[in-house]
ZASELO-617854 format. One record per residue (C-alpha): x, y, z. Coordinates in nm, 3 decimals. Layout:
<<X, Y, Z>>
...
END
This chain:
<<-2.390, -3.578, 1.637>>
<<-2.089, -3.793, 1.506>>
<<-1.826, -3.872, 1.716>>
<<-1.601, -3.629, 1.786>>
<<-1.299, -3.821, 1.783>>
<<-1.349, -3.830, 1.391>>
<<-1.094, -3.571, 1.254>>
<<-1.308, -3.245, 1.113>>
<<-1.174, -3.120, 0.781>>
<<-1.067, -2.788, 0.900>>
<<-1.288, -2.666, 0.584>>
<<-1.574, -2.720, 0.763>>
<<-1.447, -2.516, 1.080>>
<<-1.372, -2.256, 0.808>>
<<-1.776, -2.228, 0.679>>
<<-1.836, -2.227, 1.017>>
<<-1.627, -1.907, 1.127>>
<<-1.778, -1.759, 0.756>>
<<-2.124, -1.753, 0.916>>
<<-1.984, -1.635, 1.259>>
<<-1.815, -1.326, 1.061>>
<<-2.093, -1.288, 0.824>>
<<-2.345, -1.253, 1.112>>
<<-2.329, -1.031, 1.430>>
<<-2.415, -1.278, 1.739>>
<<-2.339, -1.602, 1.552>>
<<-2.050, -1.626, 1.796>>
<<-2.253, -1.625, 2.074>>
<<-2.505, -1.832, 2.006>>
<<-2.255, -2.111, 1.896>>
<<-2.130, -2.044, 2.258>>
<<-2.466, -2.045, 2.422>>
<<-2.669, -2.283, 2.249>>
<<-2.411, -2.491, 2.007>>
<<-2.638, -2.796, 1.921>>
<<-2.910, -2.621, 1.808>>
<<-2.688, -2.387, 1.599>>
<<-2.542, -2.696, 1.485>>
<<-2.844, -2.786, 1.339>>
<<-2.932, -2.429, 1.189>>
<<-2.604, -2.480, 1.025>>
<<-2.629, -2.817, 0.887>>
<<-2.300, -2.930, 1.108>>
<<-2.315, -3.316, 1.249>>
<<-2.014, -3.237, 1.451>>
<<-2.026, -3.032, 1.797>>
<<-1.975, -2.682, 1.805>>
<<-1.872, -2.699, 2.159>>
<<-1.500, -2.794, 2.025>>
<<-1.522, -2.410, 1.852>>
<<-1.549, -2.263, 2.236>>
<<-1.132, -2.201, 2.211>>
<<-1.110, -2.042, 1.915>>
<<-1.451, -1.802, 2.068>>
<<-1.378, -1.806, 2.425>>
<<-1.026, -1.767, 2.516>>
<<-1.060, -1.886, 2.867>>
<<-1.164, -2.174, 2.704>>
<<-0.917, -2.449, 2.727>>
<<-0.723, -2.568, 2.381>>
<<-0.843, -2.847, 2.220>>
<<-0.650, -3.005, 1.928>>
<<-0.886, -2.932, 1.614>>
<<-0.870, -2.525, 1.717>>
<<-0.490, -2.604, 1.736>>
<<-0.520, -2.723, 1.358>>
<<-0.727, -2.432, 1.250>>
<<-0.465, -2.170, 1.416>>
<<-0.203, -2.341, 1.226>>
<<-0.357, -2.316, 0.947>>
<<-0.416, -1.932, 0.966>>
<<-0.030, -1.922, 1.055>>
<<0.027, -2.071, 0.713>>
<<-0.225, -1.855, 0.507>>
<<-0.035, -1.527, 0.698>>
<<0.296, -1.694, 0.593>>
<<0.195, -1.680, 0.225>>
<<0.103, -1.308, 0.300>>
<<0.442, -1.235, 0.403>>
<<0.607, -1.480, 0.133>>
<<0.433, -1.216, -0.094>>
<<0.554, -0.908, 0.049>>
<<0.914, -1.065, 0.096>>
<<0.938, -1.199, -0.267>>
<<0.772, -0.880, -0.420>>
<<1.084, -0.726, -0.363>>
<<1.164, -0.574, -0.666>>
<<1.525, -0.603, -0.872>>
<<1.548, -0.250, -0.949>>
<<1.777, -0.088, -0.655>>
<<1.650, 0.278, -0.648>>
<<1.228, 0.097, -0.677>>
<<1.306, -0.144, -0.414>>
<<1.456, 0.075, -0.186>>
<<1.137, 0.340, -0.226>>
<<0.912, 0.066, -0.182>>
<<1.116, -0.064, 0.113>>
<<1.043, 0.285, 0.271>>
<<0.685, 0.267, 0.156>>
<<0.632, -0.003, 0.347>>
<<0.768, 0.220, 0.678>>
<<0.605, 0.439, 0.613>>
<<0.271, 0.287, 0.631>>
<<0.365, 0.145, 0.948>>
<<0.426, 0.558, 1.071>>
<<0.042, 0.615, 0.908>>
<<-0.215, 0.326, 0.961>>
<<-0.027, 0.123, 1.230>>
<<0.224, -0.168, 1.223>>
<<-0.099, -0.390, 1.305>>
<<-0.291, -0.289, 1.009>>
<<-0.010, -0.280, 0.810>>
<<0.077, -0.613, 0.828>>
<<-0.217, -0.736, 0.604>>
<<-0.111, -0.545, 0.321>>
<<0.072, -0.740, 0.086>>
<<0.246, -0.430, -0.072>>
<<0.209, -0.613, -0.421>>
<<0.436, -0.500, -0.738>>
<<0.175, -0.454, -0.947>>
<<-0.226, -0.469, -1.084>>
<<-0.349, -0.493, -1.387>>
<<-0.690, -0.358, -1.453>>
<<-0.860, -0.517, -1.768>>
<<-1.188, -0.348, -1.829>>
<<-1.247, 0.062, -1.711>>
<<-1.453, 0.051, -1.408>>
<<-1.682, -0.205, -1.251>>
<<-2.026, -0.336, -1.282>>
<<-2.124, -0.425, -0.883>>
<<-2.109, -0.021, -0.806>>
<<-2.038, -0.151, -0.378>>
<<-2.133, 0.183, -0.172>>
<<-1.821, 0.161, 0.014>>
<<-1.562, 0.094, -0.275>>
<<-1.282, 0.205, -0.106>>
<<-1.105, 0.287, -0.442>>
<<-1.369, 0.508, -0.568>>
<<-1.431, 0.269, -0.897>>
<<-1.663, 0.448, -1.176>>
<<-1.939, 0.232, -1.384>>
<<-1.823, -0.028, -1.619>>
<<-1.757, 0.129, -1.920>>
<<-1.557, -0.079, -2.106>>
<<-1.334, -0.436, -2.134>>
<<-0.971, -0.467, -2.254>>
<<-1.075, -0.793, -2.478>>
<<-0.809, -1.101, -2.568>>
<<-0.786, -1.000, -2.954>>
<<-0.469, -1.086, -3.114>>
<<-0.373, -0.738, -3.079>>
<<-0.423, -0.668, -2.747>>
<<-0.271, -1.027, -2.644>>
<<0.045, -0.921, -2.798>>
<<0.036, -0.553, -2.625>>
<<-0.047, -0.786, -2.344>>
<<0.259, -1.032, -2.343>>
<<0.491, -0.789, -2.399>>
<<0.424, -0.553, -2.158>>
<<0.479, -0.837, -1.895>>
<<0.812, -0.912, -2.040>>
<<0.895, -0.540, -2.021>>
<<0.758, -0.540, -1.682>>
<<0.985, -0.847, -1.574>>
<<1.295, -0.682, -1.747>>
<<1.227, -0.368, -1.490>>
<<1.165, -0.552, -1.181>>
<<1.256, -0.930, -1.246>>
<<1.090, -1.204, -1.053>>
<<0.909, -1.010, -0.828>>
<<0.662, -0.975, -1.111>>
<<0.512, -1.325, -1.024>>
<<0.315, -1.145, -0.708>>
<<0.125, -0.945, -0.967>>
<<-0.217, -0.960, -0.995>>
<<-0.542, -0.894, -1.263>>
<<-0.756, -0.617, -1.095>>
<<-0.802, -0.338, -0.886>>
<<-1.083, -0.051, -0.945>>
<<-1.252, -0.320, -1.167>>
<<-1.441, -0.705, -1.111>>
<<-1.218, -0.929, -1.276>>
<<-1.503, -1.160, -1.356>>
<<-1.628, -0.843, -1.545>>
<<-1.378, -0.963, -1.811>>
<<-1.508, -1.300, -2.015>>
<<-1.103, -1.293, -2.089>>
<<-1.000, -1.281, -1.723>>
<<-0.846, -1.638, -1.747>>
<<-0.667, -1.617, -2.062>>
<<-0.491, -1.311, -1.951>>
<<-0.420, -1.493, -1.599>>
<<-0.281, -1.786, -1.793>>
<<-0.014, -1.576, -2.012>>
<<0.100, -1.377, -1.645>>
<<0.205, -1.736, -1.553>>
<<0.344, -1.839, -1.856>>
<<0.604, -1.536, -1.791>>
<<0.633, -1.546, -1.428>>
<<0.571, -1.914, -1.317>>
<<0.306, -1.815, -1.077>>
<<-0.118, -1.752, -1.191>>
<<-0.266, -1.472, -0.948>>
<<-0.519, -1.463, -0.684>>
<<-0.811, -1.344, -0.795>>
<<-1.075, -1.148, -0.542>>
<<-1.415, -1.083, -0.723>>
<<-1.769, -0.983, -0.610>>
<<-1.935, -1.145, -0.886>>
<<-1.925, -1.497, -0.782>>
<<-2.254, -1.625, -0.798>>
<<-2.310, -1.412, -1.146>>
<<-2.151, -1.753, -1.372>>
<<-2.102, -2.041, -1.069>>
<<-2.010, -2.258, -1.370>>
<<-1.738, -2.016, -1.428>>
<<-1.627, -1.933, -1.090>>
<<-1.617, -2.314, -1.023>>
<<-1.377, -2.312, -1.307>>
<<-1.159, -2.065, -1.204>>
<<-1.111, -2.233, -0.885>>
<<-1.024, -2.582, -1.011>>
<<-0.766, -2.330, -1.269>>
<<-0.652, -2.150, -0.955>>
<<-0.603, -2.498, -0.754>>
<<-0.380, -2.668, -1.049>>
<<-0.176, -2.362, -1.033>>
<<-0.123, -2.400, -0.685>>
<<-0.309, -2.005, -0.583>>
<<-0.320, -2.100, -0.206>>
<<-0.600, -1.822, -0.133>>
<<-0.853, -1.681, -0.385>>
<<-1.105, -1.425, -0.237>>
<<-1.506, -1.346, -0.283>>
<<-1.667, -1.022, -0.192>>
<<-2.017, -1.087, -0.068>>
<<-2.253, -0.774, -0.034>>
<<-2.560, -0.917, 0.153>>
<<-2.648, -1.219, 0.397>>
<<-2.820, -1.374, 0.136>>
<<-2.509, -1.382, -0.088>>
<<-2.351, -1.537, 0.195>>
<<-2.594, -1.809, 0.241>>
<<-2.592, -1.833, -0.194>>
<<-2.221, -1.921, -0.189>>
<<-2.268, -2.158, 0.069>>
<<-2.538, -2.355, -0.078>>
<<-2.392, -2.318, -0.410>>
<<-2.004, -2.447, -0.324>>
<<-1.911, -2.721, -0.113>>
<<-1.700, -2.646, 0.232>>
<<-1.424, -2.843, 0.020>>
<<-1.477, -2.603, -0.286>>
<<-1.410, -2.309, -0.098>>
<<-1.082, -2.483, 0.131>>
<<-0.836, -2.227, -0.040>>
<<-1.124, -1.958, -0.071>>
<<-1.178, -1.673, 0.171>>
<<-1.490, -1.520, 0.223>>
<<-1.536, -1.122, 0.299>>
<<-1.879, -1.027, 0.395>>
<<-1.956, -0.718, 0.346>>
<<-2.294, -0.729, 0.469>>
<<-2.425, -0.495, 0.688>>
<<-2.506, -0.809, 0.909>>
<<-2.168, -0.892, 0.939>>
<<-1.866, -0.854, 1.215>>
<<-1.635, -0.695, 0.971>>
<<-1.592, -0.324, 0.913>>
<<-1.525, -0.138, 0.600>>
<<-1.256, 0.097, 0.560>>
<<-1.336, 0.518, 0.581>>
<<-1.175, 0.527, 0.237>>
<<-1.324, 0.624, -0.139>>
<<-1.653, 0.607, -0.160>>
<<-1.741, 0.541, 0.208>>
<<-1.568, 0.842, 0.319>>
<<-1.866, 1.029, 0.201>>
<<-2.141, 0.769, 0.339>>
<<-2.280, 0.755, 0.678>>
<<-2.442, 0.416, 0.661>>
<<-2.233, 0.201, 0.900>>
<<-1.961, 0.218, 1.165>>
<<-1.623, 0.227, 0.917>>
<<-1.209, 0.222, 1.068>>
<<-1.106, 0.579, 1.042>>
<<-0.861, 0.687, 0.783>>
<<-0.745, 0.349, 0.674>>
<<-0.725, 0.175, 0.307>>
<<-0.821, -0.104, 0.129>>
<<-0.519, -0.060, -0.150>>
<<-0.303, -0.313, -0.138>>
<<-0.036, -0.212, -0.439>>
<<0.314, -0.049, -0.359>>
<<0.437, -0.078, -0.729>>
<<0.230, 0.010, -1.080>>
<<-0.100, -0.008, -1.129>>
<<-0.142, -0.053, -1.514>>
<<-0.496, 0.002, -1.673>>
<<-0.483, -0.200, -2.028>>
<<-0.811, -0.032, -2.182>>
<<-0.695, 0.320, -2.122>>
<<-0.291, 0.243, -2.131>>
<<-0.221, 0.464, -1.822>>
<<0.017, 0.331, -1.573>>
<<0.074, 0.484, -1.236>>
<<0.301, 0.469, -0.964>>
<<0.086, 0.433, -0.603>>
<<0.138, 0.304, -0.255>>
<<-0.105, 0.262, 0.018>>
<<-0.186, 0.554, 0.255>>
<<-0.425, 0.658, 0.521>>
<<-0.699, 0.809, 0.322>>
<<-0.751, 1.182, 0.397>>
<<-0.916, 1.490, 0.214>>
<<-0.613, 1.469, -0.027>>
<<-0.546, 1.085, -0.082>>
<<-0.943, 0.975, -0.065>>
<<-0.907, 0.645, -0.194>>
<<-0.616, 0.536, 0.064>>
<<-0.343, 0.529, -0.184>>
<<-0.092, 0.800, -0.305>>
<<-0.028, 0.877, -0.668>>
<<0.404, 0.966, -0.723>>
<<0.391, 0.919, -1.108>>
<<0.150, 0.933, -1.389>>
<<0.169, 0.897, -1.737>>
<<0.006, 0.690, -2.052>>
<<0.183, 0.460, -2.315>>
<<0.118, 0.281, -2.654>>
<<0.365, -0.003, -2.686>>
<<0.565, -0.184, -2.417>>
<<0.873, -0.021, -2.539>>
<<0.708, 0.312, -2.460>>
<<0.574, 0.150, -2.110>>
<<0.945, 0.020, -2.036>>
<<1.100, 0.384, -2.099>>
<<0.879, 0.592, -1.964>>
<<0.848, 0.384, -1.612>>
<<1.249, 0.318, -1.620>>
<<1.288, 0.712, -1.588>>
<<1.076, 0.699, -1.315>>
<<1.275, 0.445, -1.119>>
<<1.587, 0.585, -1.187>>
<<1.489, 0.906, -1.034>>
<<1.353, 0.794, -0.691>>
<<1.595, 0.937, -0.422>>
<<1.848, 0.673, -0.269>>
<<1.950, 0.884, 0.009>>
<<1.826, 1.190, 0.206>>
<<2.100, 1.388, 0.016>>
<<1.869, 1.308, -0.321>>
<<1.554, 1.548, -0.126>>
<<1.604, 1.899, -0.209>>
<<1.404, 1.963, 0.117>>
<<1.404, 1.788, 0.464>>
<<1.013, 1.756, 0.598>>
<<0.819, 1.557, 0.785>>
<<0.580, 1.324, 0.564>>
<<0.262, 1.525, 0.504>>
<<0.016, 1.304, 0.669>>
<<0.289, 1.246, 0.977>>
<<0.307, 1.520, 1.226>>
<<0.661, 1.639, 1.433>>
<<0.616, 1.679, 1.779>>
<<0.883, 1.762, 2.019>>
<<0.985, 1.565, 2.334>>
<<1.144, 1.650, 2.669>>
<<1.473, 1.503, 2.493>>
<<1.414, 1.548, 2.120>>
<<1.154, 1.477, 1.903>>
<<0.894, 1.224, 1.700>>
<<0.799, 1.216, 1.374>>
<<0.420, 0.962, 1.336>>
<<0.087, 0.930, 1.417>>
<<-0.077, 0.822, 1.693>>
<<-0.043, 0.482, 1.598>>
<<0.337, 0.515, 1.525>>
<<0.588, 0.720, 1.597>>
<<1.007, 0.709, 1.464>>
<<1.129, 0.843, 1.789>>
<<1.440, 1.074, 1.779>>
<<1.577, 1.098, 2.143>>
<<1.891, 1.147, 2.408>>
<<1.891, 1.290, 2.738>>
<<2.245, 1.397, 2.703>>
<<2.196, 1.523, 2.329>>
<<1.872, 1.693, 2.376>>
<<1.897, 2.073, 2.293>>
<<2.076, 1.921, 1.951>>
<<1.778, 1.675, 1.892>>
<<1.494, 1.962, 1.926>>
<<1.669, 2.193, 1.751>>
<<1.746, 1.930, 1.463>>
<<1.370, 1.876, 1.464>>
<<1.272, 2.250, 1.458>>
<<1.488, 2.264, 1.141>>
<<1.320, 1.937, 1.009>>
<<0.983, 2.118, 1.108>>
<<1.024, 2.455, 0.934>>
<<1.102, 2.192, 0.602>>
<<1.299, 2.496, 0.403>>
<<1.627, 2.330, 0.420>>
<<1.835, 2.058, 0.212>>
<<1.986, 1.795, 0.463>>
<<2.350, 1.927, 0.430>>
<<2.238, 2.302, 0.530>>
<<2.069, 2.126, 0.858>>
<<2.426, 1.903, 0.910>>
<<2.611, 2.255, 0.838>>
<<2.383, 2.467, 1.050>>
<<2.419, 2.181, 1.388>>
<<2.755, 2.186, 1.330>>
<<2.778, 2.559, 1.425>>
<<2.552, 2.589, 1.686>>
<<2.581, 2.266, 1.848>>
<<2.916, 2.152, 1.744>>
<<2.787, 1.797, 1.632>>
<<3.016, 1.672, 1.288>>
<<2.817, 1.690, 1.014>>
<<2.830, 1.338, 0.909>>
<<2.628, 1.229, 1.302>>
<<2.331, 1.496, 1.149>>
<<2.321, 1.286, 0.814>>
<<2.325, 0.996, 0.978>>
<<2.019, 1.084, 1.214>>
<<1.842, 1.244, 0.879>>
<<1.945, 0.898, 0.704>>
<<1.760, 0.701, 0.974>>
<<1.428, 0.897, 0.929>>
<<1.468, 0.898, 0.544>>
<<1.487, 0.504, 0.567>>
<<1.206, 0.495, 0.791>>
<<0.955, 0.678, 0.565>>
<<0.922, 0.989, 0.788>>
<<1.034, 1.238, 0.528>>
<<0.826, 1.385, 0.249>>
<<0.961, 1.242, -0.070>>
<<0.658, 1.332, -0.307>>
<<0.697, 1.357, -0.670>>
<<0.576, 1.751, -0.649>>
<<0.804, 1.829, -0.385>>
<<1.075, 1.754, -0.633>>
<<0.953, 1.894, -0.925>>
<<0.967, 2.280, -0.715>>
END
């Protein structure tokens, strides 16, 4: 063993951790027998100074201090994301402000929280090649690639720029995939390079096909790295894919690389979303999501473009996200129209709903001194001792969801004598807090 007072490169604490996620009971044998794991693992340090970050009885020690930090930093670029995805447009970032609530109300603030709520994906082929059993966005067989011909490159470009005109900077959190492999796509890295010529910033890139080209992906790394992408992300399907990437890249290769093992081996559990809601192969989390989009989600190949935020998944939203627009282009001026009217009609106000109702996959339950509108995870809680035969009857009119907000305001104002304008505010507050239905077919009635 070296000596410990030598400063570990906290990548080598990371590859570490990757084989303690990647393997059920790694922790505990690093905690039970550390110098022989060290040796399984090919470590010349002690694993004993891992016990904190294992053990939390264990006393702090500085390196776990470092590591901590670090995660603090790789959450703060999460949340840099989410902040500065904000789009420009006031009626889309208002929607996606409540989208963002109102996953809170659905999957828990805790889950929540790891959801970047991105502005947009682009997917460049139709479909994937891996075919993962638990895709929780349902992707179909790779059928075909949205190629960098000088056609498509200019279709390409200036869709961005339309893209940027509708939302402005916020376009720089976009990203190249979604119910695809971007590796799938020999062009991946051209069409990465013109996103940040436009927007100043060249996307993350999560892929399961790392090993497939480790030439390539060892390129796209050193690309990713000179373009400052602080995390990049591989999928890994088996143990031995684990063990591949490790033997193939160097703990220092991988610093600004995270590792998801999806192994059956491993620690982590897969969401009960797309495909895997109708497998029975492994312990999954319940209703949950893997999307991570609360803007457009753009296929190239097929020039559809969609409007989706992240749900719980359920028998109506299977793959975890919900669909409020859909519709298909041919040039970016036919893109920029078409998505503008869809902006410019998202409510700004409860006034905009032509009904009042709970959020479909919330549920209304009333209190000894009002009511709640969540799940059991979260709730938007509606309640006043002194006020309470107002507040339950405001929330039996919210329940029956026949009425516009105005008629409820009117309707209080008669039989409880409460001013209209204190019922708007109170259907304001749950309007802001994603706990009314605002669906695209709810308007269209």
């Amino acid at each position: 063993m070296t000596d410990t007072t030598i400063e570990i490169p906290l990548w080598e604490v990371k590859r570490v951790l990757e084989r303690h996620a990647a393997q059920e009971g790694m922790g505990l044998q690093i905690l039970e027998r550390p110098q022989e794991t060290a040796q399984e693992l090919g470590v010349n340090w002690s694993l004993d100074l891992l016990r904190p970050l294992l053990d939390t009885s264990a006393p702090a020690n500085e390196l776990c201090a470092r590591y901590r930090e670090h995660i603090k930093e790789q959450n703060a670029w999460r949340d840099r994301i989410r902040q500065e995805g904000s789009p420009s447009h006031p009626r889309y970032r208002a929607w996606r402000e409540r989208q963002i609530r109102r996953t809170n109300l659905e999957i828990g603030a805790a889950r929540n929280e790891s959801i970047i709520h991105a502005p947009a994906a682009y997917e460049l082929a139709v479909g994937c090649s891996v075919g993962c059993w638990f895709c929780g966005i349902s992707a179909g067989k790779l059928s075909r690639l949205f190629e960098y011909t000088a056609d498509n490159a200019a279709l390409w470009n200036d869709l961005l720029r339309a893209h940027e005109e509708l939302i402005g900077p916020a376009l720089r959190w976009a990203f190249c995939y979604w119910g695809t492999d971007p590796l799938d796509n020999p062009d991946y890295e051209k069409f990465c390079l013109d996103l940040w010529r436009i927007t100043g910033v060249f996307p993350q890139t999560t892929t399961a096909l790392a090993l497939k080209n480790p030439a390539r992906t060892r390129q796209l790394l050193d690309i990713s790295e000179q373009h400052d992408v602080l995390c990049n992300r591989f999928s890994l399907l088996t143990l031995r894919q684990v063990l591949g990437v490790h033997q193939e890249f160097t703990p220092e290769e991988l610093r600004r690389t995270e590792l998801i093992p999806q192994n059956k081996e491993s620690i982590l559990r897969k969401a009960e979303a797309g495909k895997a809601r109708d497998k029975d192969r492994e312990p999954l989390v319940s209703s949950s999501t893997i999307a991570c989009v609360t803007g457009l989600l753009v296929n190239m190949c097929e020039r559809t473009v969609r409007l989706v935020t992240p749900c719980k998944s359920d028998e109506r939203w299977r793959d975890g996200f919900q669909v409020r627009y859909r519709g298909q282009f041919d040039t970016a001026a036919d893109f920029l129209a078409l998505v503008r009217g869809w902006f410019d009609s998202l409510p700004l106000g409860v006034e905009d709903l032509p009904l009042v109702r709970p959020e479909r996959a919330l549920s209304l339950k009333e209190a000894e001194t009002g009511f709640a509108i969540g799940s059991e995870l979260h709730q938007v809680r509606l309640q006043d001792p002194n006020h309470s035969a107002y507040l339950r009857e405001l929330g039996e009119l919210i329940g029956e969801g026949r009425h516009q907000a105005s008629t409820i305001a009117t309707l209080l104002s008669y039989t409880r004598l409460v001013p209209p304008a204190k019922t708007m505010e109170l259907l304001e507050s749950l309007f802001s807090q994603g706990a009314l239905d605002e669906e695209a077919e709810l308007w269209d009635r």
